[in-house]
C-alpha positions in Angstrom: 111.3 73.8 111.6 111.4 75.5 114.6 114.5 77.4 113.8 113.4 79.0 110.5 109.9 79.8 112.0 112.6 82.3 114.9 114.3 83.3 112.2 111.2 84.6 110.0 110.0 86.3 112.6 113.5 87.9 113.3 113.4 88.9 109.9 109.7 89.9 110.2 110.2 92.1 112.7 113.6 93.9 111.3 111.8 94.3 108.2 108.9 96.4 110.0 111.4 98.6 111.8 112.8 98.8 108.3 109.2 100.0 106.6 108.9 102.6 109.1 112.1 103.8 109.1 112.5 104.3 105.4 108.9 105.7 105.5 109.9 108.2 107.9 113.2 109.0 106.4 112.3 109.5 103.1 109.4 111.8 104.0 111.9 113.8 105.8 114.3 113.8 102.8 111.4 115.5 100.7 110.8 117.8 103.4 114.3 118.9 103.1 114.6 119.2 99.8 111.2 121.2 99.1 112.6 124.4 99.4 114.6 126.5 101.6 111.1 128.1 103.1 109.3 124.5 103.0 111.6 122.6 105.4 111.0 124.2 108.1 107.2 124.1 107.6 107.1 120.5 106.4 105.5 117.8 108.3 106.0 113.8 107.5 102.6 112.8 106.0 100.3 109.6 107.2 100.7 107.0 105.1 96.7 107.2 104.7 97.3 111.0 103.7 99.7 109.9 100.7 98.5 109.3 97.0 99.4 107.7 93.2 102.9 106.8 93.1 103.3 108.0 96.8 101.1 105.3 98.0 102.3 102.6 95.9 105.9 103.1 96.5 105.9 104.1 100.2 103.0 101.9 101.6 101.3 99.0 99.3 104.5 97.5 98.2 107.0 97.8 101.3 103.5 96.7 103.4 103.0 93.7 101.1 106.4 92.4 101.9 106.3 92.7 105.3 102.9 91.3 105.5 104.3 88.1 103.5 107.0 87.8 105.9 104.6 87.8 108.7 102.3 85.3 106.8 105.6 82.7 106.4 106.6 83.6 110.3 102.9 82.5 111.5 102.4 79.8 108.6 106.2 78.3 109.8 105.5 78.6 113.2 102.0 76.8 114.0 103.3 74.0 111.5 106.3 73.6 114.1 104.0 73.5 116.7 101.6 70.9 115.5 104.1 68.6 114.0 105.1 68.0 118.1 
């Protein structure tokens, strides 16, 4: 039990780096592609500043997954601990 609760967090944490980075990356992707003027004057937008499909796609549903994997790390991991 112990075991899976390290490797949910692992996974946890990789998928977090992994939110951000294709946050980040994307949002530079539509910079680049907004116009040969627009890239140089485009800046990565907060997730708070996104909207509609934006916000659904780039922060609810990658955020809802890596909450749930945070949720089974910290659910795992205090059942290993009180089953000692």
């Amino acid at each position: 039990m112990r075991v899976l609760s390290i490797i949910l967090y692992v996974l946890a944490i990789l998928a977090t780096g992994l939110w951000v980075f294709g946050y980040v990356y994307v949002s530079a992707l539509a910079c680049a592609f907004s116009g040969p003027s627009g890239s140089q004057n485009c800046r990565v937008k907060p997730p708070w500043g996104l909207s509609g499909e934006d916000l659904i796609f780039m922060v609810i549903a990658p955020g809802a997954i890596v909450l749930a994997a945070w949720v089974l790390a910290i659910v795992i991991g205090r059942a290993a601990t009180d089953r000692r």
